[in-house]
C-alpha positions as CSV (number, residue, x, y, z in Angstrom):
1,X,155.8,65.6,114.6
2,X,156.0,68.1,112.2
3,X,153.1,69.9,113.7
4,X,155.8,70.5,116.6
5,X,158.7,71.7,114.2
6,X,156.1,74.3,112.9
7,X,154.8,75.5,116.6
8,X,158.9,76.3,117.0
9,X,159.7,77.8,114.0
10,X,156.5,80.6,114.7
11,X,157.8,81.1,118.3
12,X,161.6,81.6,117.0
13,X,160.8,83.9,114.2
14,X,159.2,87.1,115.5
15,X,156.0,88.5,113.9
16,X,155.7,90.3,110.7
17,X,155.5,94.0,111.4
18,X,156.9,93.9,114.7
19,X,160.8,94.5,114.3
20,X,162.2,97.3,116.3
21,X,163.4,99.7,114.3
22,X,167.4,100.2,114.4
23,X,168.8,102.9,116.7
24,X,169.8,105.9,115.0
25,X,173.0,107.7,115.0
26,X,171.9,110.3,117.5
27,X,170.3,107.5,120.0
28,X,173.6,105.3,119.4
29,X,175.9,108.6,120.4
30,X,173.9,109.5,123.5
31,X,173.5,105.7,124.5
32,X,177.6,105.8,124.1
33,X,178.3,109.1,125.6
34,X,175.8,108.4,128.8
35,X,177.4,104.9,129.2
36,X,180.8,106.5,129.4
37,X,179.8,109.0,131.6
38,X,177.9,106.3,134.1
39,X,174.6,107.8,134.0
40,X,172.9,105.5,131.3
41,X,169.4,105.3,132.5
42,X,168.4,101.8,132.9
43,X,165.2,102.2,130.0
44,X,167.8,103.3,127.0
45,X,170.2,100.0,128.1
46,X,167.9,97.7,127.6
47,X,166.4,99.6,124.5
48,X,170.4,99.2,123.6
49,X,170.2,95.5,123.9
50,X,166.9,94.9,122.2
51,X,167.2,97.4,119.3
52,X,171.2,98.1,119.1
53,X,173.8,96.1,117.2
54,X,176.8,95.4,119.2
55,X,179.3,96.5,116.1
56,X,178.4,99.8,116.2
57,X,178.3,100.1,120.1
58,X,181.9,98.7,119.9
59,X,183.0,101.5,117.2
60,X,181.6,104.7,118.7
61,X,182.5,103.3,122.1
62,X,186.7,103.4,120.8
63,X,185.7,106.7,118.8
64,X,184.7,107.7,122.2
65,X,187.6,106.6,124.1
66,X,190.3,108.1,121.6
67,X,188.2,111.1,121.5
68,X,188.3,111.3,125.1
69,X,191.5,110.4,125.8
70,X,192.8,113.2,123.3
71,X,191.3,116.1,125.2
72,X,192.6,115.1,128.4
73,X,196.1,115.2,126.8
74,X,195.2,118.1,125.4
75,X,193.6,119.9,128.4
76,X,196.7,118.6,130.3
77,X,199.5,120.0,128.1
78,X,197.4,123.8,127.9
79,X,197.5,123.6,132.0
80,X,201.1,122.6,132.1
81,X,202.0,125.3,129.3
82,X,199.9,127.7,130.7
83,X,201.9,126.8,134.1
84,X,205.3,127.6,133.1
85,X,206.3,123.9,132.4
């Protein structure tokens, strides 16, 4: 029986030396700003799933947001100045 317990804990754990490396800041920006854009290309999502950590997905995808919703505001008051208004 334990024989069993052993054959699962080998196939749970993965292998020394074979940990993806954690995505760095530049692969976590373009992964973010590509997403948001909707032309993520289907080989970086799933390198986002395997190697990514969701908390940091979640923070530069609200830096992203805020950042994003800021320059249309700010594009939109320049046109509207700009206009006469």
């Amino acid at each position: 029986m334990s024989n069993d317990n052993d054959n699962r804990a080998d196939q749970a754990a993965p292998p020394a030396g074979k940990e993806k490396p954690a995505l760095n800041p530049v692969q976590v920006v373009s992964s973010v700003l590509a997403a948001g854009l909707g032309v993520q290309s289907s080989k970086n999502r799933e390198r986002d799933f395997k190697q990514g950590r969701i908390g940091v997905f979640i923070a530069a995808g609200i830096i992203f947001t805020l950042l994003f919703i800021g320059t249309v505001f700010t594009v939109v008051k320049l046109v509207l100045k700009g206009a006469g208004h």
